[in-house]
C-alpha positions as CSV (number, residue, x, y, z in Angstrom):
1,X,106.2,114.4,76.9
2,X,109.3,112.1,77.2
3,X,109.6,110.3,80.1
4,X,112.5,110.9,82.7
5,X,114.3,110.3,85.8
6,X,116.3,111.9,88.1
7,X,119.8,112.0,87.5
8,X,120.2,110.1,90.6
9,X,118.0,107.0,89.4
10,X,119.8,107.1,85.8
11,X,123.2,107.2,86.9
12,X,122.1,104.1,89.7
13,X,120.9,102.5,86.4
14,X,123.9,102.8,84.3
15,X,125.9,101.0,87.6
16,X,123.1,98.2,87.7
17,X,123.1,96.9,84.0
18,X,126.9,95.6,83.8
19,X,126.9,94.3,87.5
20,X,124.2,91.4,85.7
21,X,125.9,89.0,82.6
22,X,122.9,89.5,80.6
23,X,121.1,93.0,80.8
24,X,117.8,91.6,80.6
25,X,119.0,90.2,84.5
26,X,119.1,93.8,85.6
27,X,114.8,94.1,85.3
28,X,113.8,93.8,88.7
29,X,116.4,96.6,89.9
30,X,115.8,99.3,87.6
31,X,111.8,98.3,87.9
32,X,112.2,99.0,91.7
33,X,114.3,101.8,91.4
34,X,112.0,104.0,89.2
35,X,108.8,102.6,91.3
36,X,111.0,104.5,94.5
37,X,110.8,107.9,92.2
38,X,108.2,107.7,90.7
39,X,105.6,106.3,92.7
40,X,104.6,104.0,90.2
41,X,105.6,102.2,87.0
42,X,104.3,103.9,84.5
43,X,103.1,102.4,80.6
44,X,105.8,104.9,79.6
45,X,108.2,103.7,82.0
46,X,107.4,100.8,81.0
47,X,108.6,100.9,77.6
48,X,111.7,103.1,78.9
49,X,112.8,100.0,80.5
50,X,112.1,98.0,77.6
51,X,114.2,99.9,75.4
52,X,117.2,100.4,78.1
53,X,117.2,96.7,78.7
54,X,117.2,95.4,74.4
55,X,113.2,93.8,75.8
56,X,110.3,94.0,73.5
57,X,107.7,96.1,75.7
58,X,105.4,92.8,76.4
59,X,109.0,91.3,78.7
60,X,108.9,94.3,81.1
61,X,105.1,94.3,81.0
62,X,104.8,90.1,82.2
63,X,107.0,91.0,85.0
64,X,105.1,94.6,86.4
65,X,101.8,92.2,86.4
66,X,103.1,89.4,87.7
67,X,105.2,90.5,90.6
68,X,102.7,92.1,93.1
69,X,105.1,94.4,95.1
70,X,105.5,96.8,91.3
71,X,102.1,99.3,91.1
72,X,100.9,100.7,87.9
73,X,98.4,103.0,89.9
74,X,99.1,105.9,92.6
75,X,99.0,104.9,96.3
76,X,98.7,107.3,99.0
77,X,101.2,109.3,100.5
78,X,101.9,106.4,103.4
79,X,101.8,102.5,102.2
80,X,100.4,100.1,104.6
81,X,101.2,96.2,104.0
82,X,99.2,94.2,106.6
83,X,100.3,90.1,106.1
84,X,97.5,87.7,105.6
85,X,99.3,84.7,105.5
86,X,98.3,81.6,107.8
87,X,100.2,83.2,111.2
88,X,99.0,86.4,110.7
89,X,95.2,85.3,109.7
90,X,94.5,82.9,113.0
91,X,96.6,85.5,115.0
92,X,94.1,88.5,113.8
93,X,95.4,90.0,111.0
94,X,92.3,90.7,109.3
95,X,90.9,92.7,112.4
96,X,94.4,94.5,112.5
97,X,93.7,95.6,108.4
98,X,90.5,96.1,109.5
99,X,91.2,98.4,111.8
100,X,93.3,100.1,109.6
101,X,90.7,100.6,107.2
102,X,88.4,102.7,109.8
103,X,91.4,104.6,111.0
104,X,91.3,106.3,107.7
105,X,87.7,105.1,106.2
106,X,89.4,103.6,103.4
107,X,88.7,100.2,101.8
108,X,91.7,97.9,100.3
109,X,93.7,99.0,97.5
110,X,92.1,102.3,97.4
111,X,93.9,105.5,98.6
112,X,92.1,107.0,101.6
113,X,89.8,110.3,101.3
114,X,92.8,112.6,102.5
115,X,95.1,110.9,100.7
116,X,97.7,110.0,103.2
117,X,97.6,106.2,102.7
118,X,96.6,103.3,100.8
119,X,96.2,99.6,103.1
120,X,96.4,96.4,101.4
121,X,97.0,93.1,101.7
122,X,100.6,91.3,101.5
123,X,101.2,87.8,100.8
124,X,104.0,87.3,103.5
125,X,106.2,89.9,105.5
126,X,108.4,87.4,106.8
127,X,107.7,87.9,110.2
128,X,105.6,84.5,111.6
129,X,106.7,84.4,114.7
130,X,105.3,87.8,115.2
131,X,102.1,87.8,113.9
132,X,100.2,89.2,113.0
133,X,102.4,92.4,111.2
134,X,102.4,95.2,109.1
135,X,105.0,97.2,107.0
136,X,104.1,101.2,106.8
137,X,106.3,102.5,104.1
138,X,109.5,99.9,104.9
139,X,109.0,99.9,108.9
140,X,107.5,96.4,110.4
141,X,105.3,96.4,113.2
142,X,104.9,93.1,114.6
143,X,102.7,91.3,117.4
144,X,99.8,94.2,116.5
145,X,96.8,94.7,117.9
146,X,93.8,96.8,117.1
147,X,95.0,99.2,120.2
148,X,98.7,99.3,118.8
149,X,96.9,100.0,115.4
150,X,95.0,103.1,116.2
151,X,98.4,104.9,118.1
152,X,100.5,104.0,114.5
153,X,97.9,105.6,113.0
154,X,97.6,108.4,115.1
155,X,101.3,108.6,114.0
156,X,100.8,108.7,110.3
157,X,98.2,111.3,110.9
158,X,100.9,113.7,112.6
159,X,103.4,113.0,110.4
160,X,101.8,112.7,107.2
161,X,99.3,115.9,106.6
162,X,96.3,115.3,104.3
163,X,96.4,115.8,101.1
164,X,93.8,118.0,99.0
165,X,93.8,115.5,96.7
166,X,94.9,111.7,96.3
167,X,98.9,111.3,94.7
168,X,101.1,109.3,94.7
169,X,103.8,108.2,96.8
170,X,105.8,111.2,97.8
């Protein structure tokens, strides 16, 4: 099966290239953009981008495994960021992921057993002077603790029902 995007991601695309003096510049963009509709990035997405871009498949490739914010596996329905960076570590960051992870008995990187989210660690959410944070989805929550945890994810729960089986990003 070919691989395809919406019409709404292709036509975004063909806007994208020629705003960039060299296609190539244009990666990043179209990577992100077919990571919002698809979930993931795809091997065969992969090479799409490859071939829309005039890249050899191993360019588009170095750039998916580099940059940790591009996933080549599903996440859960919900994506939880928690920082780990210096403010957010001595300010308790690791007890707010922690707490995170019993919310939904899930372990890092791994989507949880009703498939409604995936936690994991980010590098930095920009936020020091709030720490410790999280991102759910693209929302920060800032200055968290593990009582502030357990009512946003009471929140997920209501808002995001369990799946019967782990997917992707929705």
């Amino acid at each position: 099966m070919a691989f395809e995007l919406s019409a709404e991601t292709l036509s975004y695309i063909e806007k994208t290239i020629p705003r960039y003096p060299q296609k190539r510049s244009a990666i990043m963009m179209i990577l992100h953009a077919i990571q919002k509709e698809k979930g993931l990035l795809s091997l065969e997405a992969q090479e799409w981008v490859a071939e829309k871009l005039d890249l050899a498949p191993i360019q588009v490739r170095e750039v998916v495994t580099f940059y940790p914010f591009y996933r080549e596996k599903p996440i859960g329905k919900r994506h939880i960021r928690v920082c780990r960076t210096l403010s957010c570590a001595l300010n308790g960051g690791y007890k707010v992921c922690d707490a995170f992870k019993k919310e939904f008995h899930t372990e890092l990187d791994e989507i949880s057993p009703d498939g409604r989210v995936t936690v994991e660690f980010a590098e930095c959410l920009a936020s020091c002077g709030t720490a410790p944070v999280a991102m759910v989805d693209d929302q920060l929550y800032e200055n968290l603790n593990e009582e502030q945890v357990a009512a946003i994810c009471e929140q997920i729960k209501k808002e995001t029902p369990a799946a019967d089986t782990a997917g992707s990003k929705s």
